[in-house]
TORKOL-4160 file (C-alpha; in steps of 0.2 Angstrom, whole numbers, padded with zeros to 4 digits, m for minus):
214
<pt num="1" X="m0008" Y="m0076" Z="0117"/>
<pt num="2" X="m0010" Y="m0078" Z="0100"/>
<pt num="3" X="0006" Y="m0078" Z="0085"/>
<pt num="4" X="0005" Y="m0062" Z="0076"/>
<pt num="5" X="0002" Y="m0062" Z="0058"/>
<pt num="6" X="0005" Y="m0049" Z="0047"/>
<pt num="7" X="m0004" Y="m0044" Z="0031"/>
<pt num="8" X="0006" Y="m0033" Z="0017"/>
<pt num="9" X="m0002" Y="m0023" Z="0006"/>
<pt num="10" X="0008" Y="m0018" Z="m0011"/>
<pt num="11" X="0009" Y="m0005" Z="m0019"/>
<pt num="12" X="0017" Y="0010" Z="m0009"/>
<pt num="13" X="0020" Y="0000" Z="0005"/>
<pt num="14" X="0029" Y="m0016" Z="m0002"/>
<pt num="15" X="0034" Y="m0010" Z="m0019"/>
<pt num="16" X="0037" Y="0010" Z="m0021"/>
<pt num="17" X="0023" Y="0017" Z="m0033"/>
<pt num="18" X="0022" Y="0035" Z="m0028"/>
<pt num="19" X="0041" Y="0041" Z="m0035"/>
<pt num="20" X="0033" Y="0032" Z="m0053"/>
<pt num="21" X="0015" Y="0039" Z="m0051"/>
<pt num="22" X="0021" Y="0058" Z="m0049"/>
<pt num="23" X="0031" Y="0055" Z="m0065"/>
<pt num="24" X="0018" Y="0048" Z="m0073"/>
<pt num="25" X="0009" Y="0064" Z="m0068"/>
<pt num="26" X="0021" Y="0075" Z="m0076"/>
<pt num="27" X="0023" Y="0063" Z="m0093"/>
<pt num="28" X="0001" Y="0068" Z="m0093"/>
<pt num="29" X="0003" Y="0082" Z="m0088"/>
<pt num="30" X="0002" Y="0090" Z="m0107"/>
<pt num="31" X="m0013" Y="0078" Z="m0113"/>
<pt num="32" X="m0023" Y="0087" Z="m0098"/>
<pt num="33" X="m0018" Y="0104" Z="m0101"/>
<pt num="34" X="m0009" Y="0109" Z="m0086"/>
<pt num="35" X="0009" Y="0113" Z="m0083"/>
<pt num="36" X="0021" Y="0100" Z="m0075"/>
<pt num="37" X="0020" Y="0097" Z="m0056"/>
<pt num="38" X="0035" Y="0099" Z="m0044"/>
<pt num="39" X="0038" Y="0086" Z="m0029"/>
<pt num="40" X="0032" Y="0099" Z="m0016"/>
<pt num="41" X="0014" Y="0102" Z="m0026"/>
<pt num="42" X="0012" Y="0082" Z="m0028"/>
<pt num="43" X="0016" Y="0079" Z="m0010"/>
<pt num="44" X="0001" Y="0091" Z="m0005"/>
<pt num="45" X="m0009" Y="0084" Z="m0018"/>
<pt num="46" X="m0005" Y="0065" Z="m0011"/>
<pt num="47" X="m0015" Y="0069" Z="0005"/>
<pt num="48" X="m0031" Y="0076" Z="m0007"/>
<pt num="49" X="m0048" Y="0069" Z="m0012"/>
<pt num="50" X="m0049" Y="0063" Z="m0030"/>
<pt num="51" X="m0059" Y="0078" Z="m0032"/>
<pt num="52" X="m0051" Y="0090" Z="m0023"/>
<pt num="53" X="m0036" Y="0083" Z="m0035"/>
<pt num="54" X="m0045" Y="0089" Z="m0050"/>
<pt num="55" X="m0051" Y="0105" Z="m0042"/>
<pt num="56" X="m0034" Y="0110" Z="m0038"/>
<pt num="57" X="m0025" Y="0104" Z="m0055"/>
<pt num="58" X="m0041" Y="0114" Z="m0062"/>
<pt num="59" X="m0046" Y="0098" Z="m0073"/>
<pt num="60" X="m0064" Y="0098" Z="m0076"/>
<pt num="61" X="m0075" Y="0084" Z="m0066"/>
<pt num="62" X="m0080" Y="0076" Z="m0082"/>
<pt num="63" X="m0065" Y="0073" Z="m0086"/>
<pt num="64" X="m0062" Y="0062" Z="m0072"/>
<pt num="65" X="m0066" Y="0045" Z="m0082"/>
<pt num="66" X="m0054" Y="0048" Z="m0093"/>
<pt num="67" X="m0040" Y="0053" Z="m0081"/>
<pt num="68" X="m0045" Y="0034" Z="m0074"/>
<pt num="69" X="m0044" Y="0026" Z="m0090"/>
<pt num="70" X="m0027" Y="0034" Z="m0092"/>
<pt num="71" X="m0018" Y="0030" Z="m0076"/>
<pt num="72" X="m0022" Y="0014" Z="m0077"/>
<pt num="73" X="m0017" Y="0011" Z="m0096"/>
<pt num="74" X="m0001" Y="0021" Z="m0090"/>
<pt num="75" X="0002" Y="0011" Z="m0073"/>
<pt num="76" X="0001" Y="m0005" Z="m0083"/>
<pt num="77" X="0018" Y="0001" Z="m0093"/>
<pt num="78" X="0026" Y="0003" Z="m0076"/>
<pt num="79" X="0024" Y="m0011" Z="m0063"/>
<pt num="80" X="0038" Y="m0019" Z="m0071"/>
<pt num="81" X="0048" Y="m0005" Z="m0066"/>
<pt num="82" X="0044" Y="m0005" Z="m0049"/>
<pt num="83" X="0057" Y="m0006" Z="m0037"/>
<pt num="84" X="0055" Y="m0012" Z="m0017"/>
<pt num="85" X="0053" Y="0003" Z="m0003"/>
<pt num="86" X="0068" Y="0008" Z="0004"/>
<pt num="87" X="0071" Y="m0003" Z="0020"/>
<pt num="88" X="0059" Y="m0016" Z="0014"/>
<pt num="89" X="0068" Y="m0031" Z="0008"/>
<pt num="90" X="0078" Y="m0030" Z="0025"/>
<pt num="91" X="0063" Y="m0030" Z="0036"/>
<pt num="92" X="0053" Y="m0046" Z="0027"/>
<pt num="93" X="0072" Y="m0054" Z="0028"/>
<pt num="94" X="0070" Y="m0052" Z="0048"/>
<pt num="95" X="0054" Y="m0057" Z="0049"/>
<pt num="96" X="0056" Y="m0076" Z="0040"/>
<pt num="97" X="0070" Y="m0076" Z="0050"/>
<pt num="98" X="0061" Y="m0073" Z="0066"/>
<pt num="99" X="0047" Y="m0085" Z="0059"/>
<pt num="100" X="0035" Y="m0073" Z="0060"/>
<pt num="101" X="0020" Y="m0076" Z="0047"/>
<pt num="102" X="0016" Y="m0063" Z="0035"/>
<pt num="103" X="0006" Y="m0062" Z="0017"/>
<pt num="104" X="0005" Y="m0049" Z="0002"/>
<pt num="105" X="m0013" Y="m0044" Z="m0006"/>
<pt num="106" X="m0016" Y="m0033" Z="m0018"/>
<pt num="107" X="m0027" Y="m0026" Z="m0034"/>
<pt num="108" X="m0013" Y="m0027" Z="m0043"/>
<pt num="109" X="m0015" Y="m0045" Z="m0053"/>
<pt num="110" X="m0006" Y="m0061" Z="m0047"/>
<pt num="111" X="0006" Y="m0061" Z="m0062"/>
<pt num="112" X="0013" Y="m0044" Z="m0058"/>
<pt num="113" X="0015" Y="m0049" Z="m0039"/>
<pt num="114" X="0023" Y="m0064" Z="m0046"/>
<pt num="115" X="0035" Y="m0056" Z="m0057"/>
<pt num="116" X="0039" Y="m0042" Z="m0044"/>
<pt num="117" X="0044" Y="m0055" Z="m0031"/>
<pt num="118" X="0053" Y="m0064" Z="m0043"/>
<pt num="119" X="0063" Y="m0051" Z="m0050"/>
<pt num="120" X="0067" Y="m0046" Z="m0030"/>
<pt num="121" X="0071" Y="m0063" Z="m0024"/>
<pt num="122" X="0058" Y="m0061" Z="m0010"/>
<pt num="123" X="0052" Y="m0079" Z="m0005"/>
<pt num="124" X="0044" Y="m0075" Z="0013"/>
<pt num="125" X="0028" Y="m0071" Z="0010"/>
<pt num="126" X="0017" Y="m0087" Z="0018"/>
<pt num="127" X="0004" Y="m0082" Z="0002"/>
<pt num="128" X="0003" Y="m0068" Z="m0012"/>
<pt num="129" X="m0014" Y="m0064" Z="m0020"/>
<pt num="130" X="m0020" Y="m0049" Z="m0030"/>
<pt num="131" X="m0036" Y="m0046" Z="m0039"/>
<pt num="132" X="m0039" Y="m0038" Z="m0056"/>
<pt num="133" X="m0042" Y="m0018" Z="m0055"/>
<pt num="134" X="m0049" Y="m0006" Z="m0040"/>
<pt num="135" X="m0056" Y="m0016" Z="m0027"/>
<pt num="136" X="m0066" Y="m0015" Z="m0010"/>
<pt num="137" X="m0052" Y="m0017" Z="0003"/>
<pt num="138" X="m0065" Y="m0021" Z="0016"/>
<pt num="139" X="m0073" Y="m0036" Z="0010"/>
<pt num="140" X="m0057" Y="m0043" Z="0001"/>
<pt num="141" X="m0046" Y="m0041" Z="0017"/>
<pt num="142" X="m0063" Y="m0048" Z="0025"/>
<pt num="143" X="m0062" Y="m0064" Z="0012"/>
<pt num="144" X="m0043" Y="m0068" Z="0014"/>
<pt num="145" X="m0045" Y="m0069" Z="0033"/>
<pt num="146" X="m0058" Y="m0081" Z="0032"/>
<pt num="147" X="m0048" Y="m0090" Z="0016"/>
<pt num="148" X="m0034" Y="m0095" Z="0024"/>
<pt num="149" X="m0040" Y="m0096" Z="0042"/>
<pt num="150" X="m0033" Y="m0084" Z="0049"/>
<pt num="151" X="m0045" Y="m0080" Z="0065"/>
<pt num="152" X="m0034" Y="m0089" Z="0077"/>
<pt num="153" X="m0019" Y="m0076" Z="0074"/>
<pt num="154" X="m0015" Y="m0060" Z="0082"/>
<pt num="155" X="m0020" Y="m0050" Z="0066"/>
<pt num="156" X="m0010" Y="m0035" Z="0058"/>
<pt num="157" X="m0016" Y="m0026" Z="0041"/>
<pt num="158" X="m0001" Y="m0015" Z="0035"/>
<pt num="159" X="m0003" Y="0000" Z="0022"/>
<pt num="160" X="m0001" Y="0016" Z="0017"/>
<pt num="161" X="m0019" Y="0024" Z="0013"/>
<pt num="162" X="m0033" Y="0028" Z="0024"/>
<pt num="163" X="m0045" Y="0015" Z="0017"/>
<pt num="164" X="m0028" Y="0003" Z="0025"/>
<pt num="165" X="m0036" Y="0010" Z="0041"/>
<pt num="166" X="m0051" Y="0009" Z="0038"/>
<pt num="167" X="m0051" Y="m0010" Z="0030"/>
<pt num="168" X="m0044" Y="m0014" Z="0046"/>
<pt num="169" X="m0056" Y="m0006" Z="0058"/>
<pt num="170" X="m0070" Y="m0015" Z="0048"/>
<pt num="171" X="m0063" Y="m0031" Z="0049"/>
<pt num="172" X="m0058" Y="m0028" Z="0069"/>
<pt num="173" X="m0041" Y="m0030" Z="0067"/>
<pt num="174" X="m0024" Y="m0021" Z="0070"/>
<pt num="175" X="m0019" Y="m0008" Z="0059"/>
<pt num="176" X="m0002" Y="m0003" Z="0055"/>
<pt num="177" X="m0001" Y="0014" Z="0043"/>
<pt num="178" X="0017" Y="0018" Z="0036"/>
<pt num="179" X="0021" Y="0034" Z="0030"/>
<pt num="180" X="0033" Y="0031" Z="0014"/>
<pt num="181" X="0020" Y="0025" Z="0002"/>
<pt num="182" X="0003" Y="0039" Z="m0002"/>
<pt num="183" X="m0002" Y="0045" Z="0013"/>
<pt num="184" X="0007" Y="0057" Z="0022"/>
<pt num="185" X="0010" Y="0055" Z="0041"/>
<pt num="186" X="0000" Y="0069" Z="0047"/>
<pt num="187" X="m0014" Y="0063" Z="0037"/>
<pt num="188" X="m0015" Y="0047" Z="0045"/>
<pt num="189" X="m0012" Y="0049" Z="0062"/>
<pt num="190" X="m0028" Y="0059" Z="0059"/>
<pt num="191" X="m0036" Y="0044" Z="0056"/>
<pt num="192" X="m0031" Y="0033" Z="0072"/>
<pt num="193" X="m0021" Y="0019" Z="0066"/>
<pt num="194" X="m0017" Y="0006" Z="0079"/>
<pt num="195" X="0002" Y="0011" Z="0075"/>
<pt num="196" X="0012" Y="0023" Z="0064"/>
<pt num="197" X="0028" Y="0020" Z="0057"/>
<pt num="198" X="0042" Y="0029" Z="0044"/>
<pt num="199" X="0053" Y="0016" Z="0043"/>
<pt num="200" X="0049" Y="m0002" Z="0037"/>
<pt num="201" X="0060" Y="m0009" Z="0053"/>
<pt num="202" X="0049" Y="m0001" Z="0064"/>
<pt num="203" X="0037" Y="m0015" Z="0060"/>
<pt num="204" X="0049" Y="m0025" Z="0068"/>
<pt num="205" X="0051" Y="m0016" Z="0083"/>
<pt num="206" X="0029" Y="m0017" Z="0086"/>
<pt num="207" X="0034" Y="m0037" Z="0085"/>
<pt num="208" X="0048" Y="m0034" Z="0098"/>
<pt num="209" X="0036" Y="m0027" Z="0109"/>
<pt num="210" X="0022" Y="m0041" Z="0105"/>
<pt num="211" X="0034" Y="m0053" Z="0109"/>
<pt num="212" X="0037" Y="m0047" Z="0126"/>
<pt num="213" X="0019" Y="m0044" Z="0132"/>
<pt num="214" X="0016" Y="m0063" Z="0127"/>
């Protein structure tokens, strides 16, 4: 059988965004005339559309370029900040230990991959790369698999959004969702990922198993 090989996205599964993004929320939250929001509202809203987002906060439509241009002005002030998901740093310190093969990509840009890795001391990732801005998780995840040559591995791609799913499905590849970083559980075992976990070691336990049937 072939060595699996795992494929990390960043933000809200590696690094923990969504604690910074509902308090960026709230630091906005005047500038787009509605009244702050508490965790449980925000913890609905996660699972939401963009639009359904805005009709629920009642912020007009128009104002949706805008609210784009200001989270991302905002989330450039706080990726320093970031810290690592809880659980996280133990898991990627069992997986080099295990020598299993495993890479971070992300939109985030490479010099704030670098600097998060740096900060963390986390030295197992095989490759890191991000791009600039929003990107089309389809044909990136597409690209890096045929970049680095990785068609002779067993293939997981690890996130915590629906498009992580769906990226994966496209690119006939193993999917692993977690439930710590945007999407809430419910939400995306609606969506039938290969695996569903809420605790990063759980990752582990799918190699366990891998392992066994090899």
């Amino acid at each position: 059988m072939k060595t699996p090989y795992l494929l990390f996205d960043f933000d809200g599964t590696i690094a923990d965004s969504i604690h910074p993004l509902f308090e960026m929320l709230n630091r906005m939250a005047p500038s787009l005339n509605i009244g702050p929001v508490t965790w449980e509202e925000f913890d609905r809203l996660r699972d939401l559309s963009p639009r359904q987002i805005l009709k629920e906060l009642k912020i007009p439509l128009y104002m949706m370029p805008k609210l784009i241009r200001m989270v991302l002005e905002e989330y450039r002030d706080i990726i320093s900040h970031l810290q690592p998901c809880e659980g996280v740093l133990e898991l990627l310190s069992n997986l080099k230990e295990r020598n299993i093969p495993h890479a971070l990509l992300s939109s985030n840009a490479d010099q704030n991959l670098a600097a998060f890795l740096a900060k963390y001391q986390i030295d197992s990732f095989a490759w890191a790369e991000g791009t600039e801005g929003i990107l089309n998780k389809n044909r990136y995840l597409g690209k890096q698999i045929r970049k680095h040559k990785l068609q002779q591995y067993d293939l997981y791609y690890i996130g915590d959004e629906i498009r992580d799913i769906e990226a994966a499905i496209h690119n006939r590849i193993k999917s692993i969702a977690v439930s710590w970083g945007l999407h809430s559980h419910n939400h995306l075992q609606k969506h039938k990922p290969d695996y569903l976990v809420d605790k990063p070691l759980e990752i582990l336990e799918i190699m366990n198993q891998t392992n066994k049937h090899k």
